[in-house]
N, C-alpha and C positions, 0 to 999 in steps of 0.2 A: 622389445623396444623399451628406451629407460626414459621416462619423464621425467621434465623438467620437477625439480623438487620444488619451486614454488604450486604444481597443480596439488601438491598434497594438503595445501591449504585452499584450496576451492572447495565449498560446500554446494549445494543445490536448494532446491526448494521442492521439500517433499511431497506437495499439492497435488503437482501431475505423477507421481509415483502411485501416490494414494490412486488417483483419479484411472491409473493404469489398470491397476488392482482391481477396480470396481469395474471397468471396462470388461476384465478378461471372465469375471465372474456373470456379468451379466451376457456375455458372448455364451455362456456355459446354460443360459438358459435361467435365471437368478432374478428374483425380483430384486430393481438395486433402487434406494431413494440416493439421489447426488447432495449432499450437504458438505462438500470437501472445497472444490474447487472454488476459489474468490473471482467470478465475473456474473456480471448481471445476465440472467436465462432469458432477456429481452432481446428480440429482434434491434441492429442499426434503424435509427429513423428512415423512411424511404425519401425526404427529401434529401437528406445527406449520400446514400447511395445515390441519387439522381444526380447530386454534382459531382460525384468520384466518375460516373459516365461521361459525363460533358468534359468532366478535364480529360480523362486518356482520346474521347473524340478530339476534343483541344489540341491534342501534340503532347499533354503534359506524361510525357514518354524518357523523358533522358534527365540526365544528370541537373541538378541545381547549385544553387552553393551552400559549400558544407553548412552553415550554419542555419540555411534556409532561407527561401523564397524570400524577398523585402515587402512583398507584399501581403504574405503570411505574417511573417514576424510583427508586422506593425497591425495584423487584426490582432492577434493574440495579445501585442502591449498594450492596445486598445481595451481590450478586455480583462485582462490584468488591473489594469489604471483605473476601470470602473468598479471594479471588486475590492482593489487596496483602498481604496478612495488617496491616492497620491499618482504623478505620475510616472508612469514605465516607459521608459526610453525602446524602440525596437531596437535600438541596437546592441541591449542587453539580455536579448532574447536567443537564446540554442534551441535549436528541433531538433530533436532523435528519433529514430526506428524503437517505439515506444519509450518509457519514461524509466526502465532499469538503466539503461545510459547516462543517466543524469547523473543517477547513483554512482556508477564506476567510475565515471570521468571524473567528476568531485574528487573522489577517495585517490583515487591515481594521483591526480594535480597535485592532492595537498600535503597526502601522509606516507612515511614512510617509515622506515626502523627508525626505530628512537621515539618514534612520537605515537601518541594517544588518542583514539576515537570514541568519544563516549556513545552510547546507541541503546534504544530503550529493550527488553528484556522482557518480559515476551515480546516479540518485535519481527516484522518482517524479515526472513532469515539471511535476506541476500546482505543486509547493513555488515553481520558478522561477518557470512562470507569476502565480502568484497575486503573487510580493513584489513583481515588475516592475508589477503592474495598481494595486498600492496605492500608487504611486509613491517607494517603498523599492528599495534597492542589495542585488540580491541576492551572497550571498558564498559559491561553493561550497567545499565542507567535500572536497575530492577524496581518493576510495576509492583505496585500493593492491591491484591481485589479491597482491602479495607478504605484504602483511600481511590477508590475507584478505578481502580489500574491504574493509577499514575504513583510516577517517585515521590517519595519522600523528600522532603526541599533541601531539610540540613543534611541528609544523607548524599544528596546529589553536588551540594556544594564543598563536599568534603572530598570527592573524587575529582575535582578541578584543580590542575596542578600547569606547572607550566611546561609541562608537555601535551597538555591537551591542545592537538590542533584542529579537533574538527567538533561541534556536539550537532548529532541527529532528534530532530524530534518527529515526532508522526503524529498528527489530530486531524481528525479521528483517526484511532489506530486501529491497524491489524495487526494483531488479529482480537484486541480486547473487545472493538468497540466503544472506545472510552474516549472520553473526551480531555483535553489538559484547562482546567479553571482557569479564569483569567488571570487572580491570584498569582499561582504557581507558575504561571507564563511569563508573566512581568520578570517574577523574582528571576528564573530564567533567564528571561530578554540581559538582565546585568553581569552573567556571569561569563558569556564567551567577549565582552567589554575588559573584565577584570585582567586574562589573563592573552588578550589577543587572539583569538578562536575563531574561526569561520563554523556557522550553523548550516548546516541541509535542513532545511523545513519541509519534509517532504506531504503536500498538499497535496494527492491525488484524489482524496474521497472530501475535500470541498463541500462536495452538496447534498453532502449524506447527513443531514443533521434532522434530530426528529425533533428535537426541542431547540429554540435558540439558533444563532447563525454563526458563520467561522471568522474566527482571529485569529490573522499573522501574527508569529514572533516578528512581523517586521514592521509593527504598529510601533514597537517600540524604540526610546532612544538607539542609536550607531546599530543598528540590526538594519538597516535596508543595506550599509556600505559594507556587510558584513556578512548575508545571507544568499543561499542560494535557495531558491524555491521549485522543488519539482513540482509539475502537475504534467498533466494528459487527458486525453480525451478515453481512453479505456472504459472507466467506470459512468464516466458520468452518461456519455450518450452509447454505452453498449457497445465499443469499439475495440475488445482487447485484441479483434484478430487485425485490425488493421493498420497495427501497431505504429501510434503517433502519439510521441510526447516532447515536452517542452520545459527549459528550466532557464528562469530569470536568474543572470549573474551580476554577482558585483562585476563591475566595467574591465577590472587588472584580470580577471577571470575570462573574460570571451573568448581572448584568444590563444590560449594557451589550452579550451575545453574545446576549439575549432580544431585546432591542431589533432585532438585527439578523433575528432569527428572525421577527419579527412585521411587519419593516417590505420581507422579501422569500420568505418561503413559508406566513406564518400558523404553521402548525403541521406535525410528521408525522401521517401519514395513522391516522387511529384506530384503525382495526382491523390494521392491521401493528404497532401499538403492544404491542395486546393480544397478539399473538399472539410477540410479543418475550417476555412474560415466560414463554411456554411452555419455548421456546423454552433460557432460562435457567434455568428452574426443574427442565427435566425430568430426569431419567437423561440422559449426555452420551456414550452409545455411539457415536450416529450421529458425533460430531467425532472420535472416539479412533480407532474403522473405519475413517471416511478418511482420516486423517491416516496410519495403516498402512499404507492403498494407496498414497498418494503417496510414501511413506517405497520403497517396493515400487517402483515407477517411478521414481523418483528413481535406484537403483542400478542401472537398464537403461538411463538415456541412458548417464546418467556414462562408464560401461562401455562404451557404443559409441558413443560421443566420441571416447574417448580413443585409441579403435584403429582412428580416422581419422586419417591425417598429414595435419598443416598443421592441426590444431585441439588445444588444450588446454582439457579443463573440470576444475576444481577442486572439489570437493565441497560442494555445497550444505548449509548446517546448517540451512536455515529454508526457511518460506516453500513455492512451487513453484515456481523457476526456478531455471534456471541461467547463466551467464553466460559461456559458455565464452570462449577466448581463439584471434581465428580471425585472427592477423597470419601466421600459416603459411602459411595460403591465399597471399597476395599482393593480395588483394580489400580492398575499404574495408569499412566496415562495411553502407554502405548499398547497394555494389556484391554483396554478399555478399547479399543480405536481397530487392533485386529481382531478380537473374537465379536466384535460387532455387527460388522463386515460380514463376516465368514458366518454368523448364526444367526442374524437376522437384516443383512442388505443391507443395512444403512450405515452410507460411507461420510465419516468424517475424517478431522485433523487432531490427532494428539496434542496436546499441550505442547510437549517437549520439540515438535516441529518449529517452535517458536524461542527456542531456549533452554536454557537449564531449568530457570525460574517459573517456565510453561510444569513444569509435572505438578500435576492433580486436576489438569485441566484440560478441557477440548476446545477446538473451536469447530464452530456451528455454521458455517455458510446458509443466511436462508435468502438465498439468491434459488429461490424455488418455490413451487405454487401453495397455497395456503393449505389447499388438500392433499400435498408432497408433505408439507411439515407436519402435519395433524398426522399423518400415518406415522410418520417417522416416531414421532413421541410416544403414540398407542405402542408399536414396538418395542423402542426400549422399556415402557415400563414393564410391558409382558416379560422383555427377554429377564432385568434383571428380578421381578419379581419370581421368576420360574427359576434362579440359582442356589 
């Protein structure tokens, strides 16, 4: 069978590969610590499953409209409008069968041969994937561990040309953990203005912040009539399986990102719809609790990273990873990531899973228990002290 030669440009996200691996190993009998996989090890709130009940008892069983429930849409702009401090129209609002749709839909819309996606570098791998599948030139935007994982400002303004039609940003990012200064946002905010660009902000880890609180690129001047903003409910209330995401469009944008909603998943699923607005409406404990826990784990890797030789980790401001910096070792990044695995259980992410710009580096999921992490570290120090 001869595929289409555009799948030769589909990548994947090595995450669940990793997470296969470690699966088949521990099927074999293997003690395995999970630090790969990016979703919170938290049970869904049970009030939110309690309203995913009441909707399918409700009838909410069949089709909606593509772009989502109006009664949905208008809690989530609701919520939106409270968080930007400006307001959000529902009728700028898309719901997807989680929030990688957001992604694809954007990149399909906007880019195609001829034109230029800049995307940050170590970076969530689907951004590359997606611009290469639209038959758009992707342009990475490359993170510095010195200036925090973030670009370089004159280096970043130097790759904006007038084929740039799309720039991606991600804060917090995965897989650094980094945060973008408000500084280098602003300057940001002015360059997809200069040369006429639509921005994806892609906001899905929001409430992952351990110091300090999150800023849209859309604070800024011609960034709201110019951005698309993904988020989801995945991360924040423990929902990656029930896959519900959503992305605020510029207005010329809805309906052209409906079309695509209607012409490959119909709609999201009804009753995760419903159970979104719970979800948003209710007391927000359950997010702030574990955001504390992870804040709590976060300073037990860090801490026994760092008083392993041959590894450096920098302090994560976001998100739940870390990225530490393992060229001490002497190991690759991917040499690092499977003799790990395979001689002492603990599974993580290669750098280079995240880009070119990724090698010397892991990322660290501590979306896992405080005495999951603490072993994990005793571990590695043993394994590479024993090479």
């Amino acid at each position: 069978m001869k595929l289409a030669a555009r799948m030769s440009r589909l990548g994947t996200e090595t995450a669940f590969e990793a997470l296969a691996r470690a699966k088949a190993l521990e099927a074999q009998g293997k003690s395995i610590i999970f630090l790969g996989i990016g979703e919170p090890d938290f049970d869904t709130p049970e009030y939110i499953i309690d309203a995913a009940k009441v909707a399918l008892d409700s009838g909410y069983t069949h089709y909606t409209p593509s772009p989502g429930l109006v009664e949905v849409r208008e809690s989530i702009a609701a919520d939106m409008s409270n968080r930007l401090k400006y307001e959000v129209p529902a009728s700028r609002i898309v719901i997807t069968p989680g929030a990688k749709p957001i992604m694809f839909y954007t990149i399909l819309a906007l880019a195609e041969e001829g034109d230029e996606v800049i995307y940050p570098n170590p970076g969530f791998p689907i951004y590359e994937s997606m611009i290469r599948f639209a038959g758009a030139t992707p342009v990475p935007m490359r993170l510095y561990e010195e200036l925090g994982y973030n670009p370089n400002m004159d280096e970043l303004r130097k790759q904006i040309s007038s084929r740039t039609k799309l720039i991606i940003v991600n804060s917090p990012n995965n897989p650094c953990g980094s945060v973008i200064p408000e500084s280098d946002l602003r300057q940001t905010a002015e360059m997809p203005n200069e040369v006429d660009a639509v921005v994806l902000s892609d906001e899905v880890y929001k409430d992952f912040y351990y110091e300090g609180s999150h800023t849209s690129i859309t604070q800024y001047t011609g960034l709201r009539e110019r951005t698309v903003i993904l988020d989801g409910l995945s991360k924040s209330y423990a929902m990656t399986g029930w896959r519900v995401g959503y992305g605020v469009f510029p207005e010329e944008l809805v309906e052209p990102i409906t079309r695509l909603v209607t012409n490959s998943v119909s709609c999201a699923p009804a009753f995760t719809q419903i159970a979104t607005m719970t979800a948003l409406e209710a007391p927000q404990e359950s997010v702030t609790s574990m955001v504390a826990e992870f804040k709590r784990r976060r300073d037990v890797l860090v801490e026994g990273l760092n008083r392993i030789p041959g590894i450096f980790c920098p302090m994560p401001k976001g998100a739940f990873y870390a990225f530490p910096n393992i060229t001490g070792t002497g190991l690759s990044s991917q040499e690092f990531e499977f003799k790990l695995l395979n001689e002492t259980g603990v599974s993580l992410l290669s750098g280079t899973a995240f880009g070119a710009f990724g090698e010397g580096y892991v990322r660290i999921s501590f979306a896992n228990s405080q005495e999951n992490i603490r072993e994990a570290t005793r571990r590695i120090e043993r394994w590479l002290a024993s090479r």
